[in-house]
Residue frames relative to the residue before (quaternion, step in Angstrom):
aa qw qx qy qz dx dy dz
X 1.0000 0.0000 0.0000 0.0000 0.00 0.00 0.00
X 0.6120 0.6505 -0.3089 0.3270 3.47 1.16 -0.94
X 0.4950 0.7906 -0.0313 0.3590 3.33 1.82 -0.76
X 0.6132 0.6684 0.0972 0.4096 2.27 1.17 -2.02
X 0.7605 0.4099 0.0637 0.4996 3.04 1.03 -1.77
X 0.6338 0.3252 -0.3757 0.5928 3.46 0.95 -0.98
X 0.6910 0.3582 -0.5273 0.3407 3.96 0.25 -0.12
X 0.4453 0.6675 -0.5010 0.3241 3.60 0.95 0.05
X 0.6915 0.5155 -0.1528 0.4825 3.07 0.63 -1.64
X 0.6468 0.4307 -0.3448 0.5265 3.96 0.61 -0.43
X 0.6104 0.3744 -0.4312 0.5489 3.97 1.09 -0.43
X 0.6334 0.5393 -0.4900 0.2606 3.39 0.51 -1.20
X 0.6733 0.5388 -0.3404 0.3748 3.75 0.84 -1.76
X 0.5837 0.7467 -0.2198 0.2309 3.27 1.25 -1.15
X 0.6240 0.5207 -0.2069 0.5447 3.18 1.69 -1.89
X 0.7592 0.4938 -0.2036 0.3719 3.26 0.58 -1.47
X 0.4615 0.5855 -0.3814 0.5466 3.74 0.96 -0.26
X 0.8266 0.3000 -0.2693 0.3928 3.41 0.28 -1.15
X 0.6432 0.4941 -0.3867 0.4388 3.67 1.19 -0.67
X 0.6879 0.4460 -0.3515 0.4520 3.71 1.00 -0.15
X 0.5200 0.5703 -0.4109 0.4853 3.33 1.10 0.08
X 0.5297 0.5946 -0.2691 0.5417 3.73 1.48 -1.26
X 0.8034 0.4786 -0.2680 0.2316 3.04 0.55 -1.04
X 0.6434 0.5409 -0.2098 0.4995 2.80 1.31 -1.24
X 0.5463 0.5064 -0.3526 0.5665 3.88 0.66 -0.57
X 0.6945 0.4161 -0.3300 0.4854 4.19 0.26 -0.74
X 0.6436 0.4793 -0.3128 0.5082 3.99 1.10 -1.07
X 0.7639 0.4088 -0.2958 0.4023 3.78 0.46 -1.14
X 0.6679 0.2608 -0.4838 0.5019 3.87 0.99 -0.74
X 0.4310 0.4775 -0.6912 0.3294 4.07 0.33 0.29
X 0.8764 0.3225 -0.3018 0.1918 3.38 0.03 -0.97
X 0.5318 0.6631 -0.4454 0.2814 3.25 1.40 0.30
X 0.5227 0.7110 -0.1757 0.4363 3.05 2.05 -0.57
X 0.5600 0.6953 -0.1583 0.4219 2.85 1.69 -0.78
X 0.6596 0.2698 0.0043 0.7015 3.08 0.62 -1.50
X 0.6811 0.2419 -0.5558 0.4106 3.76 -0.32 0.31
X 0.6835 0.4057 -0.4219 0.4362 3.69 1.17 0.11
X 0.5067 0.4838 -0.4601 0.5454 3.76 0.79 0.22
X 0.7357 0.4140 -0.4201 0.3328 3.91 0.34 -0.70
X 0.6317 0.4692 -0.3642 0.4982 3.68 1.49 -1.34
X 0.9087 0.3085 -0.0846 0.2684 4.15 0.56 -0.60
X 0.6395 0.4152 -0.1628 0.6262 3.40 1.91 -0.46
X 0.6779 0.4386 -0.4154 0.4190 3.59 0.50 -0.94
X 0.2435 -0.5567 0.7628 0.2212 3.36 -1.82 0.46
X 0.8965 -0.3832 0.0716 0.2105 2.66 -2.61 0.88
X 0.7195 0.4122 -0.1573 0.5364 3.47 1.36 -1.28
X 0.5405 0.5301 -0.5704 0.3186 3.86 0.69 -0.96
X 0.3122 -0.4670 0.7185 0.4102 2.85 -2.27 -0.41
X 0.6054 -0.3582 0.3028 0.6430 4.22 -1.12 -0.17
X 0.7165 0.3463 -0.4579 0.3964 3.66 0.03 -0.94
X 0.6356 0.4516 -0.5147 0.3566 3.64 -0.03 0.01
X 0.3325 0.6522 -0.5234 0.4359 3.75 1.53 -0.86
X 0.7928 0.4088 -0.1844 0.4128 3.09 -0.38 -2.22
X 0.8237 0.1676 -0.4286 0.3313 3.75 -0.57 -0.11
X 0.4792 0.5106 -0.5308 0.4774 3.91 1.02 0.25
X 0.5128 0.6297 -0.3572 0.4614 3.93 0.93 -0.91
X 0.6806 0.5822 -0.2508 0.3672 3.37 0.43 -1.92
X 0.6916 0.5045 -0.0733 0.5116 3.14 0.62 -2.25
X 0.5967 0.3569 -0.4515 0.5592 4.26 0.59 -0.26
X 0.6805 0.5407 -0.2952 0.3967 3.55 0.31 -0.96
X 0.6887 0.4359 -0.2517 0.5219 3.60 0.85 -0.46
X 0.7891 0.3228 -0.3820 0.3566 3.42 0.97 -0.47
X 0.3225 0.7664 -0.4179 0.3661 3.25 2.07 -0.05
X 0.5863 0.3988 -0.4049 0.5773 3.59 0.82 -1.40
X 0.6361 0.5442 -0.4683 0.2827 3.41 -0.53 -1.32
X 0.7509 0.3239 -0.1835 0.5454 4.12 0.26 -1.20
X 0.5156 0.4817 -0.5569 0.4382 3.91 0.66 0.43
């Protein structure tokens, strides 16, 4: 049984290694998209993107807020 188990655990690390690798590669080209769309269409003259995003954020929040 002991067998059994250590070959589990070598697939398990195995699956998961590969789905976090997947993952990470699917999260990072979202966010380059991201931010190269906030710099070419959202950012004003002075922001940097992360400023884009927390003036964005901060409209969005006050949108809910006045519904």
């Amino acid at each position: 049984m002991s067998k059994i188990v250590d070959a589990n655990k070598k697939i398990e690390k195995a699956v998961v290694g590969g789905y976090k690798k997947i993952e990470d590669t699917v999260v990072g080209g979202y966010e380059k998209i991201e931010n190269k769309f906030v710099d070419s269409f959202l950012r004003k003259d002075d922001e940097t993107i992360e400023e884009a995003k927390e003036r964005l954020n901060k409209e969005q929040e006050e949108r809910q807020k006045n519904k």
